[in-house]
N, C-alpha and C positions, 0 to 999 in steps of 0.2 A: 504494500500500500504506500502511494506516495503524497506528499504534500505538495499542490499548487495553489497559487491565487488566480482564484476564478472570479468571475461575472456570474451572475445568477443564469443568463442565455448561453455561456461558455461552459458553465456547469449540467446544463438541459444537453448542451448537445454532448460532452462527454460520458455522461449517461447513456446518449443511443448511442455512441459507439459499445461501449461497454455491453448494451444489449445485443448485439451485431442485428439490430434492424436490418427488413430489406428492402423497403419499400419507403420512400420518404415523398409527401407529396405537400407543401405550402405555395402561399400568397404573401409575398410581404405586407406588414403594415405594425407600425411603431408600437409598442416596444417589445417586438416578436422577433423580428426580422435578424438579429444577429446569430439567433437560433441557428437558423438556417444557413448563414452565412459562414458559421463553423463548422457546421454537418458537410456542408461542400468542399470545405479547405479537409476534411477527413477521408473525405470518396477523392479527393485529385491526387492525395499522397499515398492512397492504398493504404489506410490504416484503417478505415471503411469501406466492404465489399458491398453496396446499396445503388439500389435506381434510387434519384432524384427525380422529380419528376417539377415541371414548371407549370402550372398554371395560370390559367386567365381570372380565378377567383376563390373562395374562401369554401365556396359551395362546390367546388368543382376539386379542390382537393380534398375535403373529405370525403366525395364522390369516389376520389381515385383509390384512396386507403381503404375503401367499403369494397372494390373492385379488386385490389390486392390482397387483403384477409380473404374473401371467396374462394381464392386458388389456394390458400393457404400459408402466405408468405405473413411476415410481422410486420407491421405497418406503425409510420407513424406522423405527427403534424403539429403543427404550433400555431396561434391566434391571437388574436385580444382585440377585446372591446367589438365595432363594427362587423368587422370579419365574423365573428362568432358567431355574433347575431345573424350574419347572410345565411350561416350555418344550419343554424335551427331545424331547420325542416330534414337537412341528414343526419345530424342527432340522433332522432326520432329512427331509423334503418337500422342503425350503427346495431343501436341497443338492442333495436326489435328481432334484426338476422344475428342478434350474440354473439357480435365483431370482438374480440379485445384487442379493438385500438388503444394506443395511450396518447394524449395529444399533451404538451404545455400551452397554459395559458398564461399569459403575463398580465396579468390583471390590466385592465384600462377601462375607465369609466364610458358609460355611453353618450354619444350626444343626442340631442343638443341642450345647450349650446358645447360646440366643440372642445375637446378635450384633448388630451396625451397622457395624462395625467392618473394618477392608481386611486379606484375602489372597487368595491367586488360586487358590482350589479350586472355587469358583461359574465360572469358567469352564476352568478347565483341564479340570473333571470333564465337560466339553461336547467335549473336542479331538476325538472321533472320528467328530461327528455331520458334518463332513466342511465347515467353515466354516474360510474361513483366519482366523487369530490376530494382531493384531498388538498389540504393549505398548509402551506408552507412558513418557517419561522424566517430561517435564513437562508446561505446558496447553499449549505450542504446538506439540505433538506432535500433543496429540489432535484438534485442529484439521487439521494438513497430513494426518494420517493416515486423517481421515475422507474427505478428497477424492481421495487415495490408492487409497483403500478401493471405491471407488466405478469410479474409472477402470480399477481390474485387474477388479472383479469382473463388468463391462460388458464389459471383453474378449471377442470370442465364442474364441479360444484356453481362455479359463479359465471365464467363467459358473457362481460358485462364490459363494455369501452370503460376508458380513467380521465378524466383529467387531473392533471397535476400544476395548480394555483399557485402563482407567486405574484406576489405586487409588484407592477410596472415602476422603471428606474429605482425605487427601495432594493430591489433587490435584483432585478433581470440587469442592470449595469453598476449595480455596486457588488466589486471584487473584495472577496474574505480568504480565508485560506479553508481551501478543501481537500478532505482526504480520499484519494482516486483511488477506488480497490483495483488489484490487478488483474486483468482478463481473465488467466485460468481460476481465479476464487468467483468468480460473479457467475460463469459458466458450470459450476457445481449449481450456485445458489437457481440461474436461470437458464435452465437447459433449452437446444432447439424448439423451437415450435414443431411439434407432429400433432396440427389438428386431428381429431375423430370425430368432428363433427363434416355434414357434407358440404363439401368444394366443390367448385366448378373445376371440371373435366371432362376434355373433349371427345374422349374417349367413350365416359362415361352421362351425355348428358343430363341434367337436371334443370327443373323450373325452380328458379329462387322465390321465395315473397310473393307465394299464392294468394290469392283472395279467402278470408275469413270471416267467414258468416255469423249473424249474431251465436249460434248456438253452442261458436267455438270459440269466439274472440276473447269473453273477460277470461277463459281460462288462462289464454297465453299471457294476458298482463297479469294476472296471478302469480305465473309462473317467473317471470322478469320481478316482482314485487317479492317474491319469496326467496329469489335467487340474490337481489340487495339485502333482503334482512339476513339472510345465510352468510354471506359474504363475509360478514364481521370478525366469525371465525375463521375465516382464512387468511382474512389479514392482520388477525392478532398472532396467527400460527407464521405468516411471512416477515411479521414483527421479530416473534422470536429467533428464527432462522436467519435473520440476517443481523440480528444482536452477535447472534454465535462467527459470523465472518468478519462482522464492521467492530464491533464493540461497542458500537449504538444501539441504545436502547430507543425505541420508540411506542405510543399508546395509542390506541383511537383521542384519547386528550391524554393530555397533561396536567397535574396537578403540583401549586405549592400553595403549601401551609393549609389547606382544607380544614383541614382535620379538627385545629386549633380558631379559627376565622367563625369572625363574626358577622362575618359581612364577606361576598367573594364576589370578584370581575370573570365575565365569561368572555369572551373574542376569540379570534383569530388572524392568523397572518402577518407581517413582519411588524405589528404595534403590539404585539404581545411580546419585542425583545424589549419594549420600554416601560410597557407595565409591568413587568417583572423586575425592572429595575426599581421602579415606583414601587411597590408594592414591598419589596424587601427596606425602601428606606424609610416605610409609612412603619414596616413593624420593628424597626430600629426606634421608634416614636413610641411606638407603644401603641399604634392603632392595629387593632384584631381582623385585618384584611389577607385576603387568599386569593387564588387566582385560577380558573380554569382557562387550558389552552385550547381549542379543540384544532385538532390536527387532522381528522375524517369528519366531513361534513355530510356526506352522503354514502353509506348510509347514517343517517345522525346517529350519533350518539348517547340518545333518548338516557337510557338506566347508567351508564357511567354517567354522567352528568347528575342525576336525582343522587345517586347515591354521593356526587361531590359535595354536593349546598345542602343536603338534607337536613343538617343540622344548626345552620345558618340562620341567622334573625332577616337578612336580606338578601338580594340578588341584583346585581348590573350586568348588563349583559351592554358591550360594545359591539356598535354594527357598524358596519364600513359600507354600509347598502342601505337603501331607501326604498319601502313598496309603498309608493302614494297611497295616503289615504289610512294606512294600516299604521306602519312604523316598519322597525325592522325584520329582516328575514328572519335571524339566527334566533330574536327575540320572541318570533313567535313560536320556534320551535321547540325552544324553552319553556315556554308557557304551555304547548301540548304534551311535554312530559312531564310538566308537575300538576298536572291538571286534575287527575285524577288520585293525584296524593295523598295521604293523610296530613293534613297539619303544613299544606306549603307556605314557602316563607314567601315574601310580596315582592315582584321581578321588575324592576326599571328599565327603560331604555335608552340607553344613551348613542346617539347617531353623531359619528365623529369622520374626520377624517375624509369627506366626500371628494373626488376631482383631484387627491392629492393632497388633499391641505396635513401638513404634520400633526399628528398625535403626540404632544411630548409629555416630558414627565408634567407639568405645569395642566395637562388636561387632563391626565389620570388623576392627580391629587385633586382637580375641583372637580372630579366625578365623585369618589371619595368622600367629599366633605357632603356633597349632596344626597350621599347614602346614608353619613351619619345625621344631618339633621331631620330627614325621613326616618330614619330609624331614633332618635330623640323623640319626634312630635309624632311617633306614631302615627302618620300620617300622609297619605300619598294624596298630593295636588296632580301633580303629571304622571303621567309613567312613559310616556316619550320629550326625552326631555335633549336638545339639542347645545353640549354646556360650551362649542367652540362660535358660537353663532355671530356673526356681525353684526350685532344690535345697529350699529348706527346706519349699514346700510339698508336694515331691513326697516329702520324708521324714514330712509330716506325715498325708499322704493314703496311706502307707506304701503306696506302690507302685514294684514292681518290685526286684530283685534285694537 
């Protein structure tokens, strides 16, 4: 295993080397695009045997990777933001013909008004097309996580596309040092693809993606619905086995201080390497704060998570996303596992970080102070509560009450 400094998109694509993909098929568009750009500097020096392939759109290369899983080859592709969204509608295939693809997303908000800039609505607004989720802390996340990604969604238990989440510039061009395992260890961990499910051959042929009549259809989303909540075990069991190669440990979430918290932040994505900073200097203070990471998002993490806060006088849940009209994603997923609880503690929302705007420690701690005075007055006036907000523009764009 060796140490480099990587780029969060230099670390994605050392990854698909490492998985010796075969099939690689994108569309540039910011802050994706170096992904690809390293995956090709890999195929011209023979350190990668893979078609590249070029496309004219975002919809047309995951067209091609759904084209290339069919026959049987490993597929793979990168997006963010717009592009993603062109995507959508092959999402929807991906999952349905039980492709494992694994795609990077580099998070980038959507417009309008336009953006470059990281939050995670460009793929949360994707969560149902039936792809598991996973988000990433730093670049050596996005690296184990790709190979991760790979080995569950190979699974024939799960056979289910990945994407693999990291925050646009936070992290897709901020360089850290990462530990590269070395080929013959990763090739134990992820062996050849030999689908058993049926490929196109022309030898042999077959009609792909027949037409499903009401009397068969809900079983197959049953079956895709049972195959995500299955999945968990496979990827606490690919957790462990690649603890045993990397000597990283990794969870569906993470936890500090739970146990002993009076109060715990729930998020995801590269603002939980600052809330954790926050968070250890609040209980340097003496304030009873803990923190859940979650690092799979789909399939959620429903019962770890209850069983993290259960004990807890409160709950904040940080969203890097906004569902008009509702509040946060992550928040209401939150609220449907403790729902049926005994005795849930009462869950805030705090919506940070939109378009890129930084999370620092200065916005953890007045999240924080907001929890303990809710939890003083016994009292919840909001539960989506926005604590980075630019009051003064929002009086001057006179919106709202």
């Amino acid at each position: 295993m060796g140490a480099k400094y990587l780029s969060g998109c230099a670390a994605a694509a050392e990854a698909v080397r490492l998985a010796d993909v075969d099939v690689i098929a994108a569309y540039p568009i910011t802050p994706q695009t170096a992904i690809m750009e390293h995956i090709s500097k890999f195929i011209a020096n023979g350190e990668l045997r893979a078609h590249m392939i070029h496309v004219e759109s975002e919809h047309s290369a995951m067209s091609a990777c759904i084209g290339a899983e069919l026959v049987g080859a490993r597929a793979f592709t990168a997006s963010s933001s717009q592009g993603l969204a062109l995507m959508h509608e092959c999402l929807f295939f991906a999952s349905g013909l039980r492709l494992p693809i694994v795609m990077a997303v580099a998070n980038r908000s959507i417009a309008s008004p336009v953006t470059i800039f990281a939050d995670h609505k460009d793929s949360l607004a994707q969560r149902d097309c039936g792809w598991i989720q996973y988000y990433t802390e730093n670049v050596q996340e996005i690296l184990d996580m790709i190979l991760i990604a790979y080995r569950v969604s190979e699974n024939e238990k799960v056979l289910l596309p990945s994407m693999v989440c990291f925050d646009g510039f936070f992290l897709s061009h901020l360089s850290e040092r990462v530990d590269v395992p070395e080929l013959n260890c990763i090739k134990d961990f992820l062996p050849e693809l030999r689908p058993k499910y049926p490929t196109l051959d022309i030898e042999n042929p077959k009609v792909i993606n027949v037409m499903a009549f009401p009397e068969f259809f809900e079983e197959f989303e049953f079956d895709k619905h049972y195959s995500m909540q299955s999945s968990k075990k496979v990827i606490n069991e690919s957790f462990e086995d690649f603890w045993g190669i990397s000597g990283r440990k990794y969870g569906l979430i993470e936890t500090y201080q739970t146990e002993t918290a009076e109060m715990v932040l729930v998020g995801m994505g590269s603002m939980m390497g600052t809330a954790l900073e926050a968070v250890k200097r609040l209980r340097k203070k003496g304030v009873e704060i803990g923190l859940v990471n979650i690092r799979v998002y789909n399939p959620f993490p429903f019962q770890e998570i209850v069983d993290a806060v259960k004990d807890t006088a409160i709950v904040g849940v940080m969203d890097r996303d906004i569902s008009y009209g509702s509040g946060g994603i992550v928040f209401q997923n939150v609220l449907l596992g403790l729902y049926n609880k005994p005795n849930p503690p009462p869950v805030l929302n705090f919506i940070v970080g939109l378009g890129g705007r930084d999370v620092t420690l200065g916005t953890i701690e007045k999240i924080v102070g907001t929890m303990e005075k809710v939890r003083r007055e016994d009292r919840v006036e909001k539960d989506i509560i926005w604590p980075d907000l630019n009051t003064e523009l929002i009086k001057a764009w006179k919106i709202g009450d």
